[in-house]
C-alpha positions as CSV (number, residue, x, y, z in Angstrom):
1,X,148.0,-176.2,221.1
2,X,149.6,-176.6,217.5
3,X,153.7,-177.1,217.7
4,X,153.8,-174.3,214.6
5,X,152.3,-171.9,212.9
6,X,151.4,-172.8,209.3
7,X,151.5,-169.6,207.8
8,X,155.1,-169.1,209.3
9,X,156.5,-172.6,208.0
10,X,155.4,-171.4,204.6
11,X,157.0,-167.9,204.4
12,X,160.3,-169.5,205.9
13,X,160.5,-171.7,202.8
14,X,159.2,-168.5,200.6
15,X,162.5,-166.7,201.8
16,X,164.4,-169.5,200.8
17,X,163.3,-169.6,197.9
18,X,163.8,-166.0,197.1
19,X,167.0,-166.5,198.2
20,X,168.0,-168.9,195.9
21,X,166.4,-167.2,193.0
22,X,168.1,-163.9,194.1
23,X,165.1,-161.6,194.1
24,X,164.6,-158.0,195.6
25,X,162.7,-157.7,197.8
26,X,160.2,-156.0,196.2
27,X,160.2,-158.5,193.8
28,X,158.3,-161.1,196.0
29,X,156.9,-158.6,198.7
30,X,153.4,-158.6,197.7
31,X,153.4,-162.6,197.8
32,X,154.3,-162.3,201.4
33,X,150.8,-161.6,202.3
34,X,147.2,-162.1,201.4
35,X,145.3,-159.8,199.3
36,X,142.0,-160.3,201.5
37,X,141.0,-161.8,204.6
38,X,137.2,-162.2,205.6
39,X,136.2,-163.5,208.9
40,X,132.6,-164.2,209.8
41,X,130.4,-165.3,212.1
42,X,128.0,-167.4,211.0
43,X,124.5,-168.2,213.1
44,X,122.6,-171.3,212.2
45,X,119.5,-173.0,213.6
46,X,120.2,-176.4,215.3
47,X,117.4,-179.2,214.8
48,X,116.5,-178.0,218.9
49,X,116.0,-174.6,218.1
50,X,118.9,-173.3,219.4
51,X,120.9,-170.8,217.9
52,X,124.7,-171.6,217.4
53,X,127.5,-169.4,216.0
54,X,130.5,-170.9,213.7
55,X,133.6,-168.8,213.0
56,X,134.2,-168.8,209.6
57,X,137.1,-167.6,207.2
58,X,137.6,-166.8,203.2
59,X,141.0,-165.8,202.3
60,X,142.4,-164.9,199.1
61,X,146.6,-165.2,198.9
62,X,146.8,-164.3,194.9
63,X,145.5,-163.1,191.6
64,X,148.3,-162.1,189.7
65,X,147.3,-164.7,187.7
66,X,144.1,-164.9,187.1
67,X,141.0,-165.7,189.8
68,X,141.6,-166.8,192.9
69,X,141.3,-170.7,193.8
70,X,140.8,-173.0,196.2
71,X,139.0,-175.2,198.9
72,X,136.3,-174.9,202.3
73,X,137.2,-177.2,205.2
74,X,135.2,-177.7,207.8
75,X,137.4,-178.6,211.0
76,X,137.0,-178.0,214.5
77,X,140.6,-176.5,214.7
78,X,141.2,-174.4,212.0
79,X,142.4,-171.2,212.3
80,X,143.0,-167.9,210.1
81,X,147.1,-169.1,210.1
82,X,146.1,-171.9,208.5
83,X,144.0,-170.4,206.0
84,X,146.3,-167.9,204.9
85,X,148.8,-170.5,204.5
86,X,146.4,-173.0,202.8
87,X,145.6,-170.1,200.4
88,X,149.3,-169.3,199.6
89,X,149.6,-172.9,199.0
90,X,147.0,-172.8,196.6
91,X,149.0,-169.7,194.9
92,X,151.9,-171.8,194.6
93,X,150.7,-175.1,193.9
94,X,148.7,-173.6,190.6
95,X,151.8,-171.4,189.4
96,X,154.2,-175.0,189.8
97,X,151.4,-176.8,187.6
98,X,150.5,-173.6,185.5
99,X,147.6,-173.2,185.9
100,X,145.9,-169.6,185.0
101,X,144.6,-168.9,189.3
102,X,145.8,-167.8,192.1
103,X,145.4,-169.0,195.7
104,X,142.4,-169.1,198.4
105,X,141.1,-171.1,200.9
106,X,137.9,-171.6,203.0
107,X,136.9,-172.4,206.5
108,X,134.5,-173.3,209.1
109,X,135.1,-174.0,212.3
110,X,133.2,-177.2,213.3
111,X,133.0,-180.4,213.5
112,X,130.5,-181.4,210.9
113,X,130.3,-185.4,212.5
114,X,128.5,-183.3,215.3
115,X,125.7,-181.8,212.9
116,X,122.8,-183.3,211.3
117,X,122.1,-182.9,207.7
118,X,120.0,-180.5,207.5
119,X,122.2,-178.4,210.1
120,X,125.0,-178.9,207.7
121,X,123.3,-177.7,205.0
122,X,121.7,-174.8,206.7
123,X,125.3,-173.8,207.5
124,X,126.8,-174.3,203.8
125,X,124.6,-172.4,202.7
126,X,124.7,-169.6,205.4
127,X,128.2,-169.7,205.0
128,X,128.4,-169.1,201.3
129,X,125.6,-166.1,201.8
130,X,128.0,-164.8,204.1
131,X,131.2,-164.7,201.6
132,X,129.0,-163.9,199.1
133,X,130.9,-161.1,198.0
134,X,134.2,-162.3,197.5
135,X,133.6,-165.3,195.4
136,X,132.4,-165.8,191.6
137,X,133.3,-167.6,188.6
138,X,135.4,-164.8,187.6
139,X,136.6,-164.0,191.1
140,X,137.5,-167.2,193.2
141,X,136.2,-170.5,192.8
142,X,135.8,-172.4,196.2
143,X,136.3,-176.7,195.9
144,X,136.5,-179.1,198.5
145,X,138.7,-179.7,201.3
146,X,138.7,-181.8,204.4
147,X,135.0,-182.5,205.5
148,X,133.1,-181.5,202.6
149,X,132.3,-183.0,199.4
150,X,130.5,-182.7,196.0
151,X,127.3,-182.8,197.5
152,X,128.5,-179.4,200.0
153,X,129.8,-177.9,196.6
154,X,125.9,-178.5,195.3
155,X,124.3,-176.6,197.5
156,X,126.9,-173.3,197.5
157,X,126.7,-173.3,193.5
158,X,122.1,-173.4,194.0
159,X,122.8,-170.7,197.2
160,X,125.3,-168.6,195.3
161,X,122.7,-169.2,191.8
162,X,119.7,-168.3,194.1
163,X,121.0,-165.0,194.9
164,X,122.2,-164.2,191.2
165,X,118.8,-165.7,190.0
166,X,120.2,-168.1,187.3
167,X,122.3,-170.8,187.5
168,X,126.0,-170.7,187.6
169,X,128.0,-173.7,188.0
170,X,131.2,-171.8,187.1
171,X,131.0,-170.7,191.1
172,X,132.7,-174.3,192.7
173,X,134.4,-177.1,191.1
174,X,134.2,-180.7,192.6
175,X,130.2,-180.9,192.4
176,X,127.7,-183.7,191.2
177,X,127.8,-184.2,188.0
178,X,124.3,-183.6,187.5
179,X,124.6,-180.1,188.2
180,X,127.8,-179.4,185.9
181,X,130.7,-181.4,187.9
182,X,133.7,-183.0,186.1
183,X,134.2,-186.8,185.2
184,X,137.4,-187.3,187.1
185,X,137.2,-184.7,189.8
186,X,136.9,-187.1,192.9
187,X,140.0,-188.7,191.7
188,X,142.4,-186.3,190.6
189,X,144.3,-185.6,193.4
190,X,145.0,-189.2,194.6
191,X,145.3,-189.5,190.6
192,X,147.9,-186.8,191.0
193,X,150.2,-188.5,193.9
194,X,150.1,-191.4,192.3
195,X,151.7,-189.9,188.6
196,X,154.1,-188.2,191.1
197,X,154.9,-191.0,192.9
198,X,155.9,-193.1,189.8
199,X,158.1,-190.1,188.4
200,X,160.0,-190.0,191.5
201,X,160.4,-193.5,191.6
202,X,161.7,-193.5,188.2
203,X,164.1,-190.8,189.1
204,X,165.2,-191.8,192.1
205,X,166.0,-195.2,190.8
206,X,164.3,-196.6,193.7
207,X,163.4,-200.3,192.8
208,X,161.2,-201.3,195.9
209,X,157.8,-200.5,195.6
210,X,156.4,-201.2,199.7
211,X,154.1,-197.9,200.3
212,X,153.0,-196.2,203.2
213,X,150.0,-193.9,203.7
214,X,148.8,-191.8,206.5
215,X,145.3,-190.7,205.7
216,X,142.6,-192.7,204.5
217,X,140.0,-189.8,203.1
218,X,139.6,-189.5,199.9
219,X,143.1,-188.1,198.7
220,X,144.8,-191.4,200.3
221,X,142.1,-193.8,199.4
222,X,142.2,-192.5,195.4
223,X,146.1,-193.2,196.1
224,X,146.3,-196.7,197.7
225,X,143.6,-197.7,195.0
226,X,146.2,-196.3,191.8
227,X,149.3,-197.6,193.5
228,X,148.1,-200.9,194.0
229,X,146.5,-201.5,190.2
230,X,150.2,-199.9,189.1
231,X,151.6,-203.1,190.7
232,X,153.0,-201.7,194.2
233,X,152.1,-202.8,197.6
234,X,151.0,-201.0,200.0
235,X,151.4,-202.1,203.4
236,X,150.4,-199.8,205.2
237,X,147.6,-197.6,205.9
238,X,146.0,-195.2,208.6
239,X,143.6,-192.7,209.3
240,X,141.8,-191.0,212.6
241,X,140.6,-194.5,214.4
242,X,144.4,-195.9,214.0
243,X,145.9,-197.8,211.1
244,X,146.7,-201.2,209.4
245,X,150.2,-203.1,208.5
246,X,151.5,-206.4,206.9
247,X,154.2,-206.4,205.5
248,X,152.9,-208.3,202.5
249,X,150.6,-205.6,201.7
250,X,147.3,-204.8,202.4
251,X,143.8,-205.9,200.8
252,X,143.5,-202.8,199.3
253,X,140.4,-203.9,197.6
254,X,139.0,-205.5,201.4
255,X,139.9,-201.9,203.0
256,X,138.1,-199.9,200.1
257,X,135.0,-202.3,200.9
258,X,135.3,-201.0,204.5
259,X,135.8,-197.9,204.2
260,X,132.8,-197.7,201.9
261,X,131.0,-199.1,205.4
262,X,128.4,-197.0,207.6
263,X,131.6,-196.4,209.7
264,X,133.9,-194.7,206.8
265,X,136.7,-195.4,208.9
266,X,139.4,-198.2,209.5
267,X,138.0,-198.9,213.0
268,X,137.4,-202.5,213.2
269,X,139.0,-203.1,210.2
270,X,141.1,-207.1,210.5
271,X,143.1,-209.2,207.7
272,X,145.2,-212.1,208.4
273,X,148.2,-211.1,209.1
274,X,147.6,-207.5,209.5
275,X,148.7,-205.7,212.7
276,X,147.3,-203.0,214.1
277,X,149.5,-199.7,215.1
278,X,149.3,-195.8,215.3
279,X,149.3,-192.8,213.2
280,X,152.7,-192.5,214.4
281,X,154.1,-196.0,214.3
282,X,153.5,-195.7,210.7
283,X,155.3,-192.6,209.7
284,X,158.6,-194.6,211.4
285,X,158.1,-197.8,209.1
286,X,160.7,-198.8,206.7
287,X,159.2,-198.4,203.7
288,X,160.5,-197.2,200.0
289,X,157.6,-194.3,199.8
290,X,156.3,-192.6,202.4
291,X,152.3,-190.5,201.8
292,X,151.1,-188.4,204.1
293,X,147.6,-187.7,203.0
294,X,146.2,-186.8,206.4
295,X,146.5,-183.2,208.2
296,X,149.6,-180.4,208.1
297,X,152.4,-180.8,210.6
298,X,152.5,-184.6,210.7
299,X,156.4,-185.0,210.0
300,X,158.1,-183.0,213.2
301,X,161.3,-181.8,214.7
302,X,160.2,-184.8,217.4
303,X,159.7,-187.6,214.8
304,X,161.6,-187.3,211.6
305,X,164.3,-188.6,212.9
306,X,162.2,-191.5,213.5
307,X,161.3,-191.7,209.7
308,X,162.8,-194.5,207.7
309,X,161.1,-194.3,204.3
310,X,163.4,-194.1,201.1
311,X,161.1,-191.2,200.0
312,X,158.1,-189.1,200.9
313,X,155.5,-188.0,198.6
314,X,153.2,-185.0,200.4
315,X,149.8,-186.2,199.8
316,X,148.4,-183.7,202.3
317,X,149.1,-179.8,202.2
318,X,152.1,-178.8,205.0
319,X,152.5,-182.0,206.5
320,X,156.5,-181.5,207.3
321,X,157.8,-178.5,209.0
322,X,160.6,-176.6,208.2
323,X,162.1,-178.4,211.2
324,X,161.9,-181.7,209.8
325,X,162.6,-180.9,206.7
326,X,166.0,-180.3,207.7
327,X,166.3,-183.6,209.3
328,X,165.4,-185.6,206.9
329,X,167.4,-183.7,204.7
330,X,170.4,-184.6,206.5
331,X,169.0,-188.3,206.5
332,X,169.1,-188.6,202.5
333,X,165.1,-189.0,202.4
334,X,164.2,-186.6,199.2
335,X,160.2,-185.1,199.8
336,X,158.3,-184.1,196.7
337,X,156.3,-180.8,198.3
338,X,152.7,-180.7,198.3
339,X,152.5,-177.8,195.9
340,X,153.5,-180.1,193.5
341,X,152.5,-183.8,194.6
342,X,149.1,-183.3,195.5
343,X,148.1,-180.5,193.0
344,X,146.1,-182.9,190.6
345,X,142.7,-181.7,192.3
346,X,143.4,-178.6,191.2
347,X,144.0,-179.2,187.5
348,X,140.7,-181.2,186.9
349,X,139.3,-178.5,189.0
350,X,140.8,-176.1,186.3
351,X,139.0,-178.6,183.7
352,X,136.1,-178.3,185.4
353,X,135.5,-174.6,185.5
354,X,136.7,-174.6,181.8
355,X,134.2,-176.8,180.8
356,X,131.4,-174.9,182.8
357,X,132.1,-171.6,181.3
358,X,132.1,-173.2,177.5
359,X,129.4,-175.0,178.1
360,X,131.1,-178.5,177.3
361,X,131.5,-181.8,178.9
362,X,134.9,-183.8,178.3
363,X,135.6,-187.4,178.7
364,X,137.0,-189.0,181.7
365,X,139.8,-190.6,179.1
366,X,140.7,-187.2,178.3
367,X,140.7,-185.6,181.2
368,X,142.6,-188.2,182.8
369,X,145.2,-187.7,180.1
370,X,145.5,-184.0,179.8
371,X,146.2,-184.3,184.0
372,X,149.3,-186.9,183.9
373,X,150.9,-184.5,180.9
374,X,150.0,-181.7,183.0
375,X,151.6,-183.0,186.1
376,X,154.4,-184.8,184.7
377,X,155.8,-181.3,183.0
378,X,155.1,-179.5,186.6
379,X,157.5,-182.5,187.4
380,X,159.9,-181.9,184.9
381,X,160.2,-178.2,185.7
382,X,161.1,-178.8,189.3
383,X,163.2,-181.5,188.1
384,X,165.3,-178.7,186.2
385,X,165.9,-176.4,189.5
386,X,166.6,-179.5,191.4
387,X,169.6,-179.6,189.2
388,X,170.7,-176.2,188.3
389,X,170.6,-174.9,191.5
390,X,171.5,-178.2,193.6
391,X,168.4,-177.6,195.8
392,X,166.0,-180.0,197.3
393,X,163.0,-180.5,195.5
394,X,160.6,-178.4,197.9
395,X,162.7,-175.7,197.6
396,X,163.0,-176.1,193.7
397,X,159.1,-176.0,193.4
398,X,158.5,-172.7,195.2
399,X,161.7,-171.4,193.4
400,X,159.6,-172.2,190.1
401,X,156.2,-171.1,191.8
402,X,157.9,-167.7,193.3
403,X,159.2,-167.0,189.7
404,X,155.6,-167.2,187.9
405,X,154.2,-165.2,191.0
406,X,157.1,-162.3,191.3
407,X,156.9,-162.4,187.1
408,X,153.5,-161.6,186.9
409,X,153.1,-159.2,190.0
410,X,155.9,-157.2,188.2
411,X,154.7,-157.6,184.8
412,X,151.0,-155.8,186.0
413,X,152.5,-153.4,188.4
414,X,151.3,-151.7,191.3
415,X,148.2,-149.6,190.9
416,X,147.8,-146.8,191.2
């Protein structure tokens, strides 16, 4: 049973926000809740001929400003809570960086380790017949999450295609490249935490540069990888099977190798001088940056005050709870919010879709480029509430986010 529910964590530090900013009500009202929620049920032929039903979920938070955004997970857990908070994450994380979307998120409730490839496919594109209706180029724009990939977002832009009867890769961002995917899309939002990391750093005037990072997928992986080739040293890391520490860092390049392995994970995984310890052995190291990069509601009432990092850069979405927010408040540790840390994938994904309805293809150089301006501004705008109003810097990014949002739900008005 989960300790909190997302969607809750993230309207508590809504209100705050609001708060702070001094808004009516009915100012920020609509932002409260989702525009549309779709559930469905899903039925897809196993390899044995059986029939099996997946729950499955398509939410969309926002499009005050412009179509609505955002990525398809597919985890045995999920939940509509979590959706509708991804999805308001999403709003938020695009207004902090602005970017012209609003906020979804996708689901499916299953554990794709369990399926074959061609049941996983067979669902993908079953699943995208079934939300059929709510997505589009002009509309919302699914990307990928936790257990899916470019190859996933392939076959929903041919299903989605298929059913229009010419292509359009302007449906999903984070495809093969092939097919109309972006140079610098698998990166971006490990390319992201990283430029975020080094900003706070800099700010912070925190010298040490001994990093920490729960989550090995392809968020923390991207990150470890940047980190380490901008001279830092990791020294720890961790994912599902358990994780890895030495204190004089980590072969970074030897746990890449692995990782790259049949197994994808760190199991069996040995360095001299590593040790081997626990998803939650790492989050208590002393360290100078904390990452979480792996699910929401890592950092808890029960271990924060456990937490010794000098900072904590949120990798994943909602890894801390209001809860432990408020404890490591009260322990000095500053957190730079996932609506701003890890929103990197986001902007290339912006690129992406840019590039697909114009017809163009970018360099990697540039796209690279146009993302570290990008997030570094998104930086600098938090930066500025963080000081004005004397708030920490989560509540300083939804206090910027919440003003783009109320501004242009006001600005368009209520209809009719």
């Amino acid at each position: 049973m989960k300790q909190y529910n997302a969607y809750d964590n993230m309207l508590a530090v809504l209100e705050a926000a609001a708060d702070k900013l001094g808004l009516n009500p009915n100012d920020y009202e609509a932002v409260k809740y989702p525009e549309r929620e779709l559930k469905v049920a899903v039925p897809i032929k196993m390899d044995n001929g059986r029939i099996r039903i997946f729950e499955g979920y398509r939410v969309q938070h926002s499009s005050s400003r412009g179509p609505c955004k955002g990525g398809i997970r597919y985890h045995p857990e999920v939940d509509i809570d979590e959706v509708k908070a991804l999805a308001a994450w999403m709003s938020l994380k695009c207004a902090v960086v602005d970017i012209p979307y609003g906020g979804a998120k996708g689901a499916v409730k299953v554990d794709p380790a369990e399926l074959s490839r061609g049941e996983l496919e067979r669902l993908t594109r079953r699943f995208t017949a079934m939300i059929l209706p709510l997505i589009g180029p002009e509309k919302d724009i699914p990307a990928p999450d936790i257990n899916t990939n470019a190859e996933i977002m392939g076959w929903i832009m041919d299903t989605y295609s298929m059913f229009k009867g010419y292509s359009v890769p302007g449906v999903v961002t984070g495809k093969p490249l092939d097919i109309g995917g972006s140079l610098g899309r698998q990166e971006a939002t490990g390319r992201g935490v990283s430029i975020i990391t080094a900003e706070a750093l800099r700010y912070l005037h925190i010298e040490g540069k001994n990093i920490a990072i729960q989550g090995m997928g392809n968020v923390g992986s991207v990150t470890a990888k940047l980190l380490h080739e901008a001279g830092c040293r990791i020294i720890a890391v961790s994912d599902v099977s358990g994780g890895c520490y030495n204190k004089e860092g980590i072969d970074v390049e030897g746990i890449l190798r692995h990782l790259a392995s049949r197994s994808k994970t760190l199991e069996g995984y040995s360095e001299p001088g590593m040790e081997t310890i626990s998803n939650e052995e790492l989050l208590s190291l002393g360290c100078d940056v904390l990452i979480p990069c792996a699910l929401q509601n890592q950092i808890t009432a029960q271990n924060a005050g456990g937490v010794r990092a000098r900072l904590i850069v949120e990798g994943a979405n909602g890894p801390t709870t209001v809860e432990a927010d408020s404890i490591l408040a009260e322990k000095g540790i500053p957190v730079i919010p996932d609506i701003l840390a890890n929103a990197g994938g986001v902007v290339v994904s912006y690129f992406e879709w840019v590039q697909n309805i114009q017809n163009l293809m970018w360099d990697e150089a540039q796209i690279n480029d146009t993302l570290k301006k990008i997030m570094i501004r998104g930086f600098n705008r938090v930066l500025d509430f963080v000081r004005e109003k004397n708030v920490s810097f989560r509540i300083a990014a939804n206090m910027l986010a919440l003003q783009k949002l109320s501004a242009a739900k006001t600005t368009r008005g209520v209809f009719p």
